[in-house]
C-alpha positions in Angstrom: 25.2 -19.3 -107.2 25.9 -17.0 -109.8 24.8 -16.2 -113.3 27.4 -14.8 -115.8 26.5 -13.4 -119.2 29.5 -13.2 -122.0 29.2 -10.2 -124.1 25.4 -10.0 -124.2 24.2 -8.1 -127.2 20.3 -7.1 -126.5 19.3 -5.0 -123.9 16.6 -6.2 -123.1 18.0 -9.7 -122.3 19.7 -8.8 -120.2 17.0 -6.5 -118.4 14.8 -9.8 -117.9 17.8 -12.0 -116.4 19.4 -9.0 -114.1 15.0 -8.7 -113.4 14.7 -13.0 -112.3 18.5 -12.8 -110.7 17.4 -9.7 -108.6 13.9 -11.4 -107.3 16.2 -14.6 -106.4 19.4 -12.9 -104.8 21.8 -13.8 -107.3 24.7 -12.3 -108.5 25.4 -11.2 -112.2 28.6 -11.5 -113.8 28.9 -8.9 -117.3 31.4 -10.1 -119.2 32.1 -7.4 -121.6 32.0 -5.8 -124.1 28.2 -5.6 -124.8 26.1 -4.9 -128.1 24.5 -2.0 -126.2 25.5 0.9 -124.2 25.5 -0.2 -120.8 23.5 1.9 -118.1 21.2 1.6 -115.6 18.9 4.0 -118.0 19.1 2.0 -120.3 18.1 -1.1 -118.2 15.2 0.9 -116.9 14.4 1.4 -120.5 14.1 -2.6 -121.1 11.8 -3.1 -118.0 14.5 -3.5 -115.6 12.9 -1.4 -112.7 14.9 -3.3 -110.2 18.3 -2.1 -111.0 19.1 -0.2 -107.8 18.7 -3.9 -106.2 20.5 -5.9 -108.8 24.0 -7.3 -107.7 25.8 -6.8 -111.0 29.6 -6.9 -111.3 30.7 -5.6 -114.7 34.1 -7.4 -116.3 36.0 -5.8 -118.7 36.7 -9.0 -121.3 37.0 -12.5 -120.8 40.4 -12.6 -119.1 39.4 -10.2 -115.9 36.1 -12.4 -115.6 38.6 -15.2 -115.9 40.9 -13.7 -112.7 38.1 -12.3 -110.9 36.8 -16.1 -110.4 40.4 -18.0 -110.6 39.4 -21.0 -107.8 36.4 -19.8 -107.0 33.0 -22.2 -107.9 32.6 -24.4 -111.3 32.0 -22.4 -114.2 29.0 -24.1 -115.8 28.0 -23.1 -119.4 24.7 -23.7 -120.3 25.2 -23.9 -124.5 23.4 -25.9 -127.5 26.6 -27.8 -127.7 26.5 -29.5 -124.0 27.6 -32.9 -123.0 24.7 -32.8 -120.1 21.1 -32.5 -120.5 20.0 -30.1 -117.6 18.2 -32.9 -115.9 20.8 -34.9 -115.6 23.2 -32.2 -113.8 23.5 -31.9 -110.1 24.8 -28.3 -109.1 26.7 -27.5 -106.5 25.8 -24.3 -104.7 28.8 -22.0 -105.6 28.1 -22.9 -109.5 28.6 -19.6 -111.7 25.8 -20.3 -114.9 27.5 -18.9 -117.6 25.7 -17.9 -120.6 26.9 -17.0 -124.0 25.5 -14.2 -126.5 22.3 -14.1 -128.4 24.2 -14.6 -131.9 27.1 -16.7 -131.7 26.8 -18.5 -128.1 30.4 -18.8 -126.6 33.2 -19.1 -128.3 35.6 -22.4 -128.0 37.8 -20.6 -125.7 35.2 -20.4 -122.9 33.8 -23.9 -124.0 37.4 -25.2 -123.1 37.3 -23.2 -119.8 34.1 -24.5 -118.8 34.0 -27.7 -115.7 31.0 -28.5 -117.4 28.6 -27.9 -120.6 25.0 -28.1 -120.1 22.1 -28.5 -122.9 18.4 -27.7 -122.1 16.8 -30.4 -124.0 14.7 -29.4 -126.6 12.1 -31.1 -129.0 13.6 -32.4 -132.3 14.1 -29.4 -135.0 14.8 -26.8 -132.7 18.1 -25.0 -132.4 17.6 -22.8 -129.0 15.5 -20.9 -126.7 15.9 -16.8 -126.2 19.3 -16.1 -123.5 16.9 -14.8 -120.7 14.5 -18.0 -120.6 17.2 -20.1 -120.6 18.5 -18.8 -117.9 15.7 -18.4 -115.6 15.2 -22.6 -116.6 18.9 -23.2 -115.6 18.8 -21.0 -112.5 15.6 -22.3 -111.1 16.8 -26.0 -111.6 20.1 -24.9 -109.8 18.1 -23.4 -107.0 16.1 -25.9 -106.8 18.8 -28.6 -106.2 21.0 -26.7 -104.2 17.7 -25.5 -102.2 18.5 -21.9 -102.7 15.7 -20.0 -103.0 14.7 -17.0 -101.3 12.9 -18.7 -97.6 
């Protein structure tokens, strides 16, 4: 399992999901570039006082992400626009969770790259939960199926 984050733009996003990805043993994909100057001090900064034991693999643009991962696990974005309510998804354990920035979500492009396109249901009149909650929701339901959390 892996979570991926294209171009994130708040800092302390992406603090809180490298923070829940770090206490499960997953892997996180940066898909750059970023609204914020990258660093571990600035991670630190955002509450991030596990960087020196997050697995985080930094990707120049969209394309390298795109090579780095060619045949390797379905690329699974969790967006507003999904054909899948979470629920109803069954993961597979070498699913990368890809999710889009806080302003604009994903672009078509990735949508049209994507195996699948999830939705986290949500109660009538409301567009979408903050990037890092959605992504601890997503990840725990993918553990959770694919029994992969920490013994």
């Amino acid at each position: 399992m892996h979570l991926a984050l294209f171009q994130p733009e708040i800092a302390g996003n992406v603090g809180a999901i490298l923070r829940t990805a770090t206490c499960f043993g997953v892997p996180v994909d940066i898909i750059e570039p970023c609204g914020f100057p990258f660093s571990e001090r600035g991670l630190k900064r955002s509450g991030m006082d596990y960087a020196d034991h997050a697995d985080i693999r930094r990707h120049a643009d969209w394309d390298a992400y795109q090579s780095a991962f060619a045949n390797k696990g379905r690329l699974v974005l969790l967006t507003t626009k999904g054909a899948t309510p979470l629920p109803g998804f069954a993961f597979q354990p070498g699913d990368r969770l890809l999710l889009g920035n806080e302003s604009s979500g994903a672009p078509d492009y990735v949508h049209a790259a994507a195996d699948a396109r999830v939705v986290i249901p949500l109660r009538p009149g409301f567009r979408s939960l903050n990037v890092s909650v959605a992504a601890g929701i997503a990840l725990a339901e993918a553990l959770r199926q694919t029994k992969g959390f920490p013994a």
